[in-house]
C-alpha positions as CSV (number, residue, x, y, z in Angstrom):
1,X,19.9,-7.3,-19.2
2,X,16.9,-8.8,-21.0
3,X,17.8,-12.0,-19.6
4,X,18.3,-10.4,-16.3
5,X,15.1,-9.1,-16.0
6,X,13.0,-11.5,-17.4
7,X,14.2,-14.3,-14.7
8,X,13.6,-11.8,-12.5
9,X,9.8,-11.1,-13.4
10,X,9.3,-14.6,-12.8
11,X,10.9,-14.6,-9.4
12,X,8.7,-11.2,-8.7
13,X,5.9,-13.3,-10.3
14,X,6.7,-16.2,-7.8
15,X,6.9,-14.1,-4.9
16,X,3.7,-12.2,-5.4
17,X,1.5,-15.1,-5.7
18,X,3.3,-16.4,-2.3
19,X,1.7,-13.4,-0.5
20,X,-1.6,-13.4,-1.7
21,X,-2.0,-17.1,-1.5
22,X,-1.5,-16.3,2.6
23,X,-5.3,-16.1,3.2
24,X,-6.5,-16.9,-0.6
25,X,-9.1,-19.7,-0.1
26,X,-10.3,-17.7,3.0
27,X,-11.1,-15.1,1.2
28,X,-12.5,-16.9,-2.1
29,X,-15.0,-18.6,-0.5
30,X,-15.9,-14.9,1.5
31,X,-16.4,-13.4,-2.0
32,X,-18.4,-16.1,-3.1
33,X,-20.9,-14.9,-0.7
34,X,-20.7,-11.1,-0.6
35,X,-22.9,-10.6,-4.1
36,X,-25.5,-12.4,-2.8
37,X,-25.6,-10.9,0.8
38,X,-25.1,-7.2,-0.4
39,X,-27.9,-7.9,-3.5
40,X,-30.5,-9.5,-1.0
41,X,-30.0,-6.3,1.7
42,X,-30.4,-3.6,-1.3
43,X,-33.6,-5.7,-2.6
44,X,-35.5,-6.1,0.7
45,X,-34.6,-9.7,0.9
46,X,-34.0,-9.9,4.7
47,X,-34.5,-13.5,5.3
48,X,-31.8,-14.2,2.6
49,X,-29.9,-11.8,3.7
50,X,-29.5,-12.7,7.5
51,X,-28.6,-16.2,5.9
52,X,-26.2,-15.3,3.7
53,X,-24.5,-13.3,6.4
54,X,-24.5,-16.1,8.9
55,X,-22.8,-18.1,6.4
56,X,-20.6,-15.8,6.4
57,X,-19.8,-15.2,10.3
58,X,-20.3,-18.6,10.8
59,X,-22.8,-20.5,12.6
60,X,-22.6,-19.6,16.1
61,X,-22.1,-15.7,15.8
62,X,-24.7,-13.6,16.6
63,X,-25.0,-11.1,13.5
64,X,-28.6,-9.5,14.7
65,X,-26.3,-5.9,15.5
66,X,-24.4,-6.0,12.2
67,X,-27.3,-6.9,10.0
68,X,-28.9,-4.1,11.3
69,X,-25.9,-1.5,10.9
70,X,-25.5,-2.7,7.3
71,X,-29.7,-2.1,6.8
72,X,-29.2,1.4,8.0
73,X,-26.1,2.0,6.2
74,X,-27.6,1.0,3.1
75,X,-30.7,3.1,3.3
76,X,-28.5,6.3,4.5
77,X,-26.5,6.1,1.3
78,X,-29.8,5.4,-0.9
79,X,-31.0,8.5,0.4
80,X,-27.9,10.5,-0.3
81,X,-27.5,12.3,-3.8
82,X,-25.6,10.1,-6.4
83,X,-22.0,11.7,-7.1
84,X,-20.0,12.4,-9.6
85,X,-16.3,12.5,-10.7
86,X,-16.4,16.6,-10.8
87,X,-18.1,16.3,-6.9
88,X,-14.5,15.3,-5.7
89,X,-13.3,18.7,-6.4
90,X,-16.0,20.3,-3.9
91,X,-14.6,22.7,-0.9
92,X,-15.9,19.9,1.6
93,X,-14.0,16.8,-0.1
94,X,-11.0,18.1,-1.0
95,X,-9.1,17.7,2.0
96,X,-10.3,13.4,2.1
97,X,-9.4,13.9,-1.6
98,X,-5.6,15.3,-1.0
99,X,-5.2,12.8,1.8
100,X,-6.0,9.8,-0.4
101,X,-4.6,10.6,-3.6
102,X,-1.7,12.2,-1.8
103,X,-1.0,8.8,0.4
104,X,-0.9,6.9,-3.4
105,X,1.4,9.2,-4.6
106,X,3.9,8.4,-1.1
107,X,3.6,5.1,-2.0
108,X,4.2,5.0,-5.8
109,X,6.8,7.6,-6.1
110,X,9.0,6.4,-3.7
111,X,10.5,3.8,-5.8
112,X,9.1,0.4,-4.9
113,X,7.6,-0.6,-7.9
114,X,11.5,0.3,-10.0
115,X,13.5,-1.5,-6.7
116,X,10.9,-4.7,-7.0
117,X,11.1,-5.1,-10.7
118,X,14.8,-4.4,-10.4
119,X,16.1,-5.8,-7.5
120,X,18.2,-8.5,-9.3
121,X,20.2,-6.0,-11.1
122,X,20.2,-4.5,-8.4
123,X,22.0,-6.6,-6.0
124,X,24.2,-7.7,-9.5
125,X,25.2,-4.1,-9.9
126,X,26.3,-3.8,-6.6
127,X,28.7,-7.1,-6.5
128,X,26.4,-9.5,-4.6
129,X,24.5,-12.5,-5.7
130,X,21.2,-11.7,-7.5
131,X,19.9,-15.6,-6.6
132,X,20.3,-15.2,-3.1
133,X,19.3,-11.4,-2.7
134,X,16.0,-12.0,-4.0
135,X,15.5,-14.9,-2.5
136,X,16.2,-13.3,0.6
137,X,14.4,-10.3,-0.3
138,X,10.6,-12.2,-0.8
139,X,11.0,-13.9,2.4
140,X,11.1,-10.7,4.2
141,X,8.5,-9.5,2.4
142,X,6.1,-12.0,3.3
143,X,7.1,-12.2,6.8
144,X,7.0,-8.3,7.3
145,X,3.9,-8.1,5.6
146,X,2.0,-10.6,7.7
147,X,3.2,-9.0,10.5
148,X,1.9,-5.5,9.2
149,X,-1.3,-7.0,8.8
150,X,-1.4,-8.1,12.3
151,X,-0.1,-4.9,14.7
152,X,-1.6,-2.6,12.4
153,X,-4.9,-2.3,14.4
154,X,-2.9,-2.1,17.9
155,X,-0.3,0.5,16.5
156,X,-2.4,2.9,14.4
157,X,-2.3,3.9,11.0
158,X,-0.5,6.9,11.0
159,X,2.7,5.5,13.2
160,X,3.0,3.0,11.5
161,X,3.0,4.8,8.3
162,X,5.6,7.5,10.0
163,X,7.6,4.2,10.9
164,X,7.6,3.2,7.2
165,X,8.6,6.2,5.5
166,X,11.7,6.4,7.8
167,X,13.1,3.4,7.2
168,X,12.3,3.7,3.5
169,X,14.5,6.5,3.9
170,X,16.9,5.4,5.6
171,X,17.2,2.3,2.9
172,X,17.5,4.7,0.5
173,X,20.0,6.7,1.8
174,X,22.5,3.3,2.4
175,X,22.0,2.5,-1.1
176,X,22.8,5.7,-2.5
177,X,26.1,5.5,-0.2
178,X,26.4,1.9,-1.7
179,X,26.9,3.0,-5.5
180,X,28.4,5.9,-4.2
181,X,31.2,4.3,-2.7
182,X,31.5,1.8,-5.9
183,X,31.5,4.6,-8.6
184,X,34.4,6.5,-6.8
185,X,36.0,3.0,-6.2
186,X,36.0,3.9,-2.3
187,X,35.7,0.7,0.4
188,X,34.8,-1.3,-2.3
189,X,34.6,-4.4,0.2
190,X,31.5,-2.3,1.8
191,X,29.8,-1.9,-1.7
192,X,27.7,-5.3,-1.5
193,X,26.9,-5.2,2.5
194,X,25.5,-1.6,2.1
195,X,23.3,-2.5,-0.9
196,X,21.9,-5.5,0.2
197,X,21.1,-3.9,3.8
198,X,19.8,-1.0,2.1
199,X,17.7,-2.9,-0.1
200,X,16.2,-5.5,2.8
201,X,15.8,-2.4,5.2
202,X,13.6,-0.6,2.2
203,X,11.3,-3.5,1.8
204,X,11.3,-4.2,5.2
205,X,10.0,-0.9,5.7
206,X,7.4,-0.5,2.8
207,X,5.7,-3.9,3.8
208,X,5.2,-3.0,7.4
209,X,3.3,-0.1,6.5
210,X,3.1,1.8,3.1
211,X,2.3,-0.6,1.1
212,X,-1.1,-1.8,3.0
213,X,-2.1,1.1,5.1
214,X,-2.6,3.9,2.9
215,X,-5.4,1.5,1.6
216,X,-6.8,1.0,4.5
217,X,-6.9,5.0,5.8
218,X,-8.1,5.4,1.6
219,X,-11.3,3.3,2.8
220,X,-11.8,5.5,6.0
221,X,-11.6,8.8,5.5
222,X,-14.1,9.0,2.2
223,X,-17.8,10.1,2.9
224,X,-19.8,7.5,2.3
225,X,-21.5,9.3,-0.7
226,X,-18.0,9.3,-2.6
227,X,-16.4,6.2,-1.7
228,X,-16.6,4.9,-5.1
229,X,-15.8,7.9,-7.5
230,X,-12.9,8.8,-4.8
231,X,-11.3,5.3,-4.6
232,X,-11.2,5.2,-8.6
233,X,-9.1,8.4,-8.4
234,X,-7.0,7.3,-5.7
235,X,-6.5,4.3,-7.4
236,X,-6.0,5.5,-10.9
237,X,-3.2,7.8,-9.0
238,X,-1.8,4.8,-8.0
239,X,-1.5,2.7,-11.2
240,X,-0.1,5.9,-12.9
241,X,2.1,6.2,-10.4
242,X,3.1,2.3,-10.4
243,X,3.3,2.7,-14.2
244,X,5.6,5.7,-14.0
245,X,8.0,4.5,-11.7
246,X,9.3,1.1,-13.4
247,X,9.0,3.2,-16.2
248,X,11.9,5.8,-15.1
249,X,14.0,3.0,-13.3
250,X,16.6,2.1,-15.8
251,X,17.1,6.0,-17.2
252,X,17.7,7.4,-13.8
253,X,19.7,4.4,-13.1
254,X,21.6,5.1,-16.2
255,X,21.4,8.7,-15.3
256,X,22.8,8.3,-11.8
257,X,23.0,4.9,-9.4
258,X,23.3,7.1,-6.4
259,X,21.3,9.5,-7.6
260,X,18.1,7.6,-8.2
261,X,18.0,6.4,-4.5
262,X,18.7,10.0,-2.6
263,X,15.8,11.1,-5.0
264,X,13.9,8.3,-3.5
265,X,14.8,9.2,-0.5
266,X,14.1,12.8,-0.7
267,X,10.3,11.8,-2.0
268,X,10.2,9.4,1.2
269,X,11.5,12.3,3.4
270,X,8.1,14.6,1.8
271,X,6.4,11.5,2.6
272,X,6.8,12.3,6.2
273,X,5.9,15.7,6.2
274,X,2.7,14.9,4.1
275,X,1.9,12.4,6.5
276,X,2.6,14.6,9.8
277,X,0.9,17.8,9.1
278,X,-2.2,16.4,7.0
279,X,-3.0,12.4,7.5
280,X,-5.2,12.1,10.4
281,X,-5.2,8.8,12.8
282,X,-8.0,6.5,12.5
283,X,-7.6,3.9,14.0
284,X,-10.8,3.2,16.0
285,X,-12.8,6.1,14.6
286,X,-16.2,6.6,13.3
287,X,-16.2,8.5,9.7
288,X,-18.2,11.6,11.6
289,X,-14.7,11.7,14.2
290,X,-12.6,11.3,11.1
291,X,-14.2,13.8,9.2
292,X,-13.8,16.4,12.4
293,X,-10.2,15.6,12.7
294,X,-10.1,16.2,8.9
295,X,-11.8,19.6,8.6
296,X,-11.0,21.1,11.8
């Protein structure tokens, strides 16, 4: 099993460097330039600061509006009150509060982080070829992912995260039927085709939408004056959460094959109501809009 999973780390290792080398140097050489730009705007710099800004737009864009919303959006939050950690738990930020920390626990407790660091044993468990399973599985990753990336402005948030949850539901579910079905020693011949569908229909799912947009609503729906003490909770959610589920994997899968996947998919299914009844939309929105939709 050692040996099992530490070729698999590797593969994982492999396949997440493949997705974030998509846009890397891009986005390098953007980052080289944001400390500058976001120092010289706080410091009254504004010649160095409409530079540094049309370095980063590029030559022939006209940044005169943005500049100025960046100005103004940089003196509005000097003038608001610095807050604190304890702040978060205020009547007026709770709601933004639940619907950030409560899309990190969706996304963590739903199993990802246990099926991507076990996915080789996995698809070995279930009869079929670890090699080619993975394999397989990174490929759709990647391409799922970058087509996330790309709709997610034109479909909306919210959709697509409703779109995500039931299909990580539904991968669930054909798991679970998968060991099912080999523990009885029932249609054994269906065993392997139902876990590796299950599997390829759950990632397929969580990279389209849960795995990148509860980031982005996370980075919306924060007042301004909070951004930074509510994304380290959020976040902090998340890692414990990340942490807690690859922990777990191997005794509930000891515990219960089938039974670790229909409680994944019973955390996916709360996923949807969480995301029905309390995650607003968006998509196109100003944070006053947002906030409306929130408190209303």
């Amino acid at each position: 099993m050692n040996g099992i999973n530490g070729w698999f780390t590797s593969a994982h290792s492999s396949q997440s460097a493949a997705l974030m080398s998509l846009d890397a140097v891009q986005v390098f050489r953007r980052l080289l330039r944001m400390p500058s730009l976001m120092i010289s705007a706080k410091t009254g710099k504004h010649k160095e600061f409409e530079v540094a800004l049309q370095k980063l737009r590029g030559e022939d864009a006209d940044v005169s509006h943005e500049a100025a919303e960046i100005q103004d959006y940089i003196a509005t939050l000097d003038q608001l009150p610095k807050a604190k950690m304890l702040d978060l738990f205020q009547r007026r930020y709770s709601r933004s509060v639940i619907i950030g920390v409560g899309l990190m626990v969706c996304q963590q407790f739903g199993g990802i982080n246990g099926v991507c660091f076990y996915v080789s044993s996995i698809f070995e468990q279930a009869g079929f070829s670890s090699s080619i399973g993975t394999i397989t599985y990174a490929i759709l990753q990647v391409v799922v992912t970058g087509i996330g990336a790309a709709i997610m402005d034109k479909a909306g948030r919210k959709p697509l995260i409703l779109i995500s949850a039931s299909g990580l539901v539904l991968g669930c579910v054909l798991t679970a039927i998968s060991f099912f079905l080999k523990v009885n020693g029932w249609a054994l011949g269906a065993v392997a085709t139902l876990a590796v569908t299950g599997i390829l229909v759950y990632i397929g799912s969580f990279s389209i939408g849960m795995g990148a947009v509860p980031w982005v609503v996370m980075s919306e729906i924060f007042p301004i004056n909070i951004k930074g003490q509510a994304g380290s909770l959020a976040t902090l959610v998340n890692w414990f959460g990340a942490w807690l589920c690859s922990y777990t994997f191997n005794f509930l899968m000891s515990w219960s094959s089938y039974g670790t996947f229909i409680l994944y998919a019973a955390i996916n299914g709360l996923a949807i109501v969480f995301v029905v009844f309390v995650v607003p939309e968006t998509k196109g929105k100003t944070l006053e809009q947002i906030q409306a939709a929130i408190n209303k």
